[in-house]
VEXVEX-16023 format. One line per 8 residues: number of its first residue (from 0); for each residue x, y, z of C-alpha. Coordinates in steps of 0.5 Angstrom, whole numbers, plus 2048, in hexadecimal, padded with zeros to 3 digits. Example, Ala and Ser with C-alpha at 12.3 -4.5 7.8 and 13.67 -1.06 7.14 Angstrom:
VEXVEX-16023
0) 819/7F7/810; 81B/7FE/80E .
This chain:
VEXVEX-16023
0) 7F8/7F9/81F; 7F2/7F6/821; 7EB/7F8/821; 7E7/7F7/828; 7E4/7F1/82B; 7DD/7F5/82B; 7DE/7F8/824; 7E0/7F0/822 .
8) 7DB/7ED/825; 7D6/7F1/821; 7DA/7F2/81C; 7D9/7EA/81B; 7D2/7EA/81B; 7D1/7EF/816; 7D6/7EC/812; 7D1/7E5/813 .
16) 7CB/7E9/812; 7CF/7EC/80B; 7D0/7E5/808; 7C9/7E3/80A; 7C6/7E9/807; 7CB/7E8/800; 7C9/7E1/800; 7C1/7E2/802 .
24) 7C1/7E8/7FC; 7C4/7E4/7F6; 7C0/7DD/7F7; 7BB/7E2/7F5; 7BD/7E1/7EE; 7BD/7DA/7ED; 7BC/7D8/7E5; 7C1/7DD/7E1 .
32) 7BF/7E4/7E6; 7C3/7DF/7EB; 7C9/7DD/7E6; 7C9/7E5/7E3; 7CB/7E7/7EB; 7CF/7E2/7ED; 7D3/7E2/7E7; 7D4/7E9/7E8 .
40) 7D6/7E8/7EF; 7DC/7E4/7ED; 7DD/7E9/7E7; 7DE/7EF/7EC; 7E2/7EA/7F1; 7E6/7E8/7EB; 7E7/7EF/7E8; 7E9/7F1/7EF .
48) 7EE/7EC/7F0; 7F2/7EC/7E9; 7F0/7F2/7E6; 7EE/7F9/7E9; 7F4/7FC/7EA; 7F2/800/7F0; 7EB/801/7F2; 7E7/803/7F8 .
56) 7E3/800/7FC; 7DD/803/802; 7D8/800/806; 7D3/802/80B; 7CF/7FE/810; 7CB/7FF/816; 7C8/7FB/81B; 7C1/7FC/81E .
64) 7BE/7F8/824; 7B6/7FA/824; 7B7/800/821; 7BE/802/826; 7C4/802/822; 7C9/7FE/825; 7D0/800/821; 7D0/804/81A .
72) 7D6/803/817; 7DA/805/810; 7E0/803/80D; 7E4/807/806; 7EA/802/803; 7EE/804/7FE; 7F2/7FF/7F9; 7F8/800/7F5 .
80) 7FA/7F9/7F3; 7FF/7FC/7ED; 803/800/7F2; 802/7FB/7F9; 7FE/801/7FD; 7F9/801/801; 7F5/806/806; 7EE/804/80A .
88) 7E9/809/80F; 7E5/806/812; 7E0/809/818; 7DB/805/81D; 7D6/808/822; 7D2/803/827; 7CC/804/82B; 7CE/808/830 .
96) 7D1/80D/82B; 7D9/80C/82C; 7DD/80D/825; 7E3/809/823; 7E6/80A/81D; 7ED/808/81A; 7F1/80A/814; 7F6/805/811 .
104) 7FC/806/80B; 800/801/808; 805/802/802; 80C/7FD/801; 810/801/806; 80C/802/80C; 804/802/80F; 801/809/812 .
112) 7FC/807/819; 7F7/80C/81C; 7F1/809/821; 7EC/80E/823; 7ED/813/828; 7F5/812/828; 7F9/817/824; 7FE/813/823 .
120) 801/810/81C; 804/809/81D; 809/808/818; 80C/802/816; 812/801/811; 812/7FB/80F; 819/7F7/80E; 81C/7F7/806 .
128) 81C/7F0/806; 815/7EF/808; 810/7ED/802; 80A/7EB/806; 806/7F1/806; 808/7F3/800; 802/7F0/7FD; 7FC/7F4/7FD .
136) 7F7/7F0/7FA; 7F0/7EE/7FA; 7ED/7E6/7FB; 7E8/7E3/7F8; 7E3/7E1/7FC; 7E0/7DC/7F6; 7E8/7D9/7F6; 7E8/7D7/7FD .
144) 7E8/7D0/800; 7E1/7CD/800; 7DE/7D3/7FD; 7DC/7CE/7F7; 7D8/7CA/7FC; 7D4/7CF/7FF; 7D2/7D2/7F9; 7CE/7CB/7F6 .
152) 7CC/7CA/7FD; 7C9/7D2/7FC; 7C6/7D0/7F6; 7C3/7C9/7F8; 7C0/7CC/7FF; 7BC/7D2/7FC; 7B8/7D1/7F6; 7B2/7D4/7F6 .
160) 7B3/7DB/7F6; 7B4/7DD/7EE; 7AD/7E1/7EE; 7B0/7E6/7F4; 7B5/7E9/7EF; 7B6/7F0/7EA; 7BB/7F0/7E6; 7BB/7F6/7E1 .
168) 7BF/7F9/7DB; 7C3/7FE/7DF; 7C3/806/7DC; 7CA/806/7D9; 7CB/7FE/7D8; 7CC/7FA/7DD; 7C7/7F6/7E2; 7C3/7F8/7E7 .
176) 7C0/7F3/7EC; 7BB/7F3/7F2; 7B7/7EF/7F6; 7B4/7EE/7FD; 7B2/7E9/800; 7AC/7E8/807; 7AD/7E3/80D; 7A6/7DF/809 .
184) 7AB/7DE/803; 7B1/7DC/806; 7B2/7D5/805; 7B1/7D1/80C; 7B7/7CC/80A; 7BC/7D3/80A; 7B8/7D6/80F; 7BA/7D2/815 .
192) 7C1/7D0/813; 7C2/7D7/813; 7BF/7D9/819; 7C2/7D3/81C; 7C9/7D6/81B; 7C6/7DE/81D; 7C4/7DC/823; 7CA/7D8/825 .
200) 7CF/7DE/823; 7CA/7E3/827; 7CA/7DF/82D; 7D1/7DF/82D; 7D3/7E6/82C; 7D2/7EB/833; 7D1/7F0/82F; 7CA/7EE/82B .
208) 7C4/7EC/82E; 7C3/7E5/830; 7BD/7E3/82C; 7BB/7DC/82E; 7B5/7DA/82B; 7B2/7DB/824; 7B7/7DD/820; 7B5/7DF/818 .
216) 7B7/7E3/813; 7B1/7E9/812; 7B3/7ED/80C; 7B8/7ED/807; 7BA/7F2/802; 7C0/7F3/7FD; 7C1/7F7/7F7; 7C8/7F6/7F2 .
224) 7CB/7FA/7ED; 7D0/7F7/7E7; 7D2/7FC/7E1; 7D3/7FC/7DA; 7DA/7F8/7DC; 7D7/7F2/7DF; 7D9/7F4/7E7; 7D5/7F5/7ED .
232) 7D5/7FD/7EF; 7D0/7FD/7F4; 7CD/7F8/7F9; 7C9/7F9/7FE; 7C4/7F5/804; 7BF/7F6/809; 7BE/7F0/80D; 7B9/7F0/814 .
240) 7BA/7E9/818; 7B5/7E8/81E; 7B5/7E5/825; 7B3/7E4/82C; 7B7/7E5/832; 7B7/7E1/838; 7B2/7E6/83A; 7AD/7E5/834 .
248) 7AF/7EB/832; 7AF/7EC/82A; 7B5/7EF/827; 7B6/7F1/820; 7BD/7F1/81E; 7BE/7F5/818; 7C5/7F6/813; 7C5/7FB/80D .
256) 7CB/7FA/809; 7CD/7FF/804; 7D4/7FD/800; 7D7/801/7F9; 7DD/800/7F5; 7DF/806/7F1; 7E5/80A/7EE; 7E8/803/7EA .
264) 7EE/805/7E7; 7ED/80C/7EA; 7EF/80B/7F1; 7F4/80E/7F5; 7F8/80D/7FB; 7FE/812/7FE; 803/811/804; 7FF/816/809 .
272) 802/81C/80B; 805/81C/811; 808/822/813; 807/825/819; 803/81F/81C; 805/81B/822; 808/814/81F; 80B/80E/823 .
280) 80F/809/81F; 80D/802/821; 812/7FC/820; 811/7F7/81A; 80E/7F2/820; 806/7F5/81F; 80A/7FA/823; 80C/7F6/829 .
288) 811/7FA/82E; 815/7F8/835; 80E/7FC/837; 80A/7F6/836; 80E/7F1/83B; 809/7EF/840; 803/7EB/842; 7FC/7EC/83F .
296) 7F6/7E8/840; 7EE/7E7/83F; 7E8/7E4/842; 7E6/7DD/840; 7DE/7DF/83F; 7D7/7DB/83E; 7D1/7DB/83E; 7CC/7D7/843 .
304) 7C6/7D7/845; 7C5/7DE/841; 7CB/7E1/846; 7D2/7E2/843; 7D7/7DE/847; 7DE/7DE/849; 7E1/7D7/848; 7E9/7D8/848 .
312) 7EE/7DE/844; 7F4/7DD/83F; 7F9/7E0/840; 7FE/7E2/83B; 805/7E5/83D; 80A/7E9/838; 812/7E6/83B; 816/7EA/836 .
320) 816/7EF/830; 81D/7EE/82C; 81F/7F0/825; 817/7F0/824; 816/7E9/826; 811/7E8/82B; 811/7E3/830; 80D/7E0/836 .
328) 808/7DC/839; 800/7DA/838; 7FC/7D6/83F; 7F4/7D5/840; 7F2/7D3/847; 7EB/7D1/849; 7E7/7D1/84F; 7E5/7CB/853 .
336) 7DF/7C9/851; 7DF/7CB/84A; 7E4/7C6/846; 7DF/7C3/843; 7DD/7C9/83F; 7E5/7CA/83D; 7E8/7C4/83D; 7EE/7C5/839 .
344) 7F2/7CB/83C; 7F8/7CE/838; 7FF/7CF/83B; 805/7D1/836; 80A/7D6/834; 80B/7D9/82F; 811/7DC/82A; 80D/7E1/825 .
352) 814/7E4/81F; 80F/7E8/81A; 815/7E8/815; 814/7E0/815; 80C/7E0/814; 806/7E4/817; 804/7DE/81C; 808/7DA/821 .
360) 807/7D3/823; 805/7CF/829; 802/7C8/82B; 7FB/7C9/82E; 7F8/7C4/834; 7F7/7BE/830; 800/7BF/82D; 7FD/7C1/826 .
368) 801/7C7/822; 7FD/7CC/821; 7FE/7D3/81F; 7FD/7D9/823; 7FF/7E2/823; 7FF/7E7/827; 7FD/7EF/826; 7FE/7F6/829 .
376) 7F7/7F8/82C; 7F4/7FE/82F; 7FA/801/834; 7FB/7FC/839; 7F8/7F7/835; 7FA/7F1/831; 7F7/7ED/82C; 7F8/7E5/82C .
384) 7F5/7E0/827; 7F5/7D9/826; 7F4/7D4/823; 7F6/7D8/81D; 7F5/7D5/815; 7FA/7D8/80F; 7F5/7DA/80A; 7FB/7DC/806 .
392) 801/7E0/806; 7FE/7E6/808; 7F7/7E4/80C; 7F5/7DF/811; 7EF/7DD/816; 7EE/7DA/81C; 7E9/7D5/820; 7E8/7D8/827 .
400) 7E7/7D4/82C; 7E1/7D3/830; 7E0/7D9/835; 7E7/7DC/832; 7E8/7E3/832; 7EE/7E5/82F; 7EF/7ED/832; 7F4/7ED/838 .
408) 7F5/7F2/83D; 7FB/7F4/841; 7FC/7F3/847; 7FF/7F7/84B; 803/7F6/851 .
């Protein structure tokens, strides 16, 4: 199941918006403050990869735009890595009101799935000789390929930040760290590379003001707070980043991020009780059925001259659902006159057998290989990715194209 391209879409900026107050806030503790947080970060990360048993994780998050609140959103997981369960409760607002919510299980034998308003239960049994989700695990981000690179890069940019920064003995052991930092103390160098990035994901996303001018981090603000067992309990970061839009009109974009990790070696996690609810069992193929057969397609959209233009559609369409295994075809056409701007236009089919692997293959417009998949989405909808990257066995990424939407809706004849 898959979030909403809008709850992506913001989704994706807060996560940046995360990373660039995580990073802003422990360059503040250059000198040994910045060892002793950074050393934590890696012993929490550490500790939740290869020790803690079970724990859970919450965060809280809220993104404003001069002072309206564009989405508010919480999230609960729970972890148990001894007896390979898993269990999530996640609930987004926007700015129009409208809730989302989800609620997610997962064991060795089976995943329970509820979205929002939808009183169903999807239930999927997994087969007896399928491993790959059996592995509840969580990934060290300080492990991942490059991540040592950018952290001497981290290092080398920001350095002249050390006098920004508390860090006290904690009440019962451990180390409390605080710090803030004013747009007058943000190092210029950071500054413009970072606001360079913000402003280019700003103006690709529909559902965030387009700032065009002026981009610069107004405020940050960070605490954290690691125990007597050398990990980190509570982190929190208040970042404020200010820009123009084609208007002159000053926007102020605020996130405040709350995360706590709690209940180590105490957490518990049970199949929820299903009696009297509506369930639907889904098939081992992410819940493909002789249903799904059909067209979807969605709009190649850009932006011009400050307008959202159509410049083409891709179409995907669903030939066969049989013993699991999904088959079918993928096309993008563009309107004359637009070439130039999609140059490479992707037409090929694809064979997707979840009992061989989570993604299918394809050769693109250029005849590289690539890797691509395929999701249930809302009804009547489909997700498709390209251009998908195998992380490892139990995760992946994907580099979308330029303009690329990959939410598809049915067409119906």
């Amino acid at each position: 199941m898959k979030l909403s391209k809008k709850s992506v879409t913001v989704l994706s900026f807060t996560i940046g918006a995360c990373l660039f107050v995580s990073t802003a806030f422990a360059d503040t503790l250059l000198g040994s403050g910045y060892d002793r947080l950074k050393g934590s970060a890696k012993t929490t990360a550490n500790m939740m990869e290869k020790d803690m048993k079970n724990y859970t994780l919450e965060a809280l998050y809220t993104l404003k735009d001069n002072d309206k609140t564009l989405i508010q959103g919480s999230t609960s997981q729970k972890m148990d890595v001894e007896n390979h369960k898993k269990e999530e409760n996640t609930t987004t607002k926007d700015a129009n009101g409208e809730t989302t919510s989800r609620y997610y299980y997962s064991d060795i034998t089976k995943s329970v799935n509820k979205n929002g308003t939808d009183n169903t239960y999807y239930v999927m049994e997994y087969p007896a000789n399928e491993t790959k989700f059996r592995s509840v695990d969580f990934k060290n981000p300080f492990k991942e390929k490059g991540a040592p690179e950018i952290e001497k890069i981290v290092d080398a940019v920001v350095g002249g930040l050390k006098d920004y920064v508390q860090v006290e003995e904690g009440p019962e052991g451990g180390k409390v760290y605080s710090g803030s930092l004013s747009e007058t103390q943000v190092p210029a160098v950071l500054n413009a590379v970072s606001s360079f990035g913000i402003k280019q994901m700003l103006n690709d996303e529909r559902d965030l003001p387009t700032i065009e001018s002026d981009v610069f981090v107004k405020k940050v603000v960070g605490s954290a707070n690691e125990n007597k067992a050398g990990y980190l309990e509570n982190v929190t970061g208040d970042i404020t980043l200010s820009g123009k839009d084609k208007n002159g009109v000053q926007h102020d974009l605020n996130l405040n991020v709350i995360v706590k990790l709690s209940e180590v070696g105490n957490t518990k996690i049970t199949l929820p009780d299903l009696t009297g609810a509506k369930v639907e069992k889904v098939s081992y193929s992410n819940g493909f059925s002789s249903k799904y057969v059909g067209k979807y397609k969605n709009d190649i959209v850009m932006e011009k001259d400050g307008k959202f233009v159509k410049i083409g559609e891709r179409m995907v369409e669903i030939t066969s659902v049989d013993n699991d295994k999904v088959k079918g075809k993928y096309s993008e056409t563009v309107i004359p006159g637009y070439e130039s701007e999609y140059p490479n236009k992707d037409v090929f089919d694809f064979e997707y057998d979840p009992a061989v692997s989570s993604t299918f293959t394809y050769k693109d417009a250029k005849g590289e290989q690539k890797n691509g998949s395929i999701h249930q989405g809302a009804t009547g909808k489909v997700y498709f990715e390209m251009n998908v990257e195998i992380v490892n066995e139990n995760s992946y990424r994907s580099v979308s194209k330029p303009y690329y939407d990959g939410e598809f809706s049915r067409i119906f004849e």
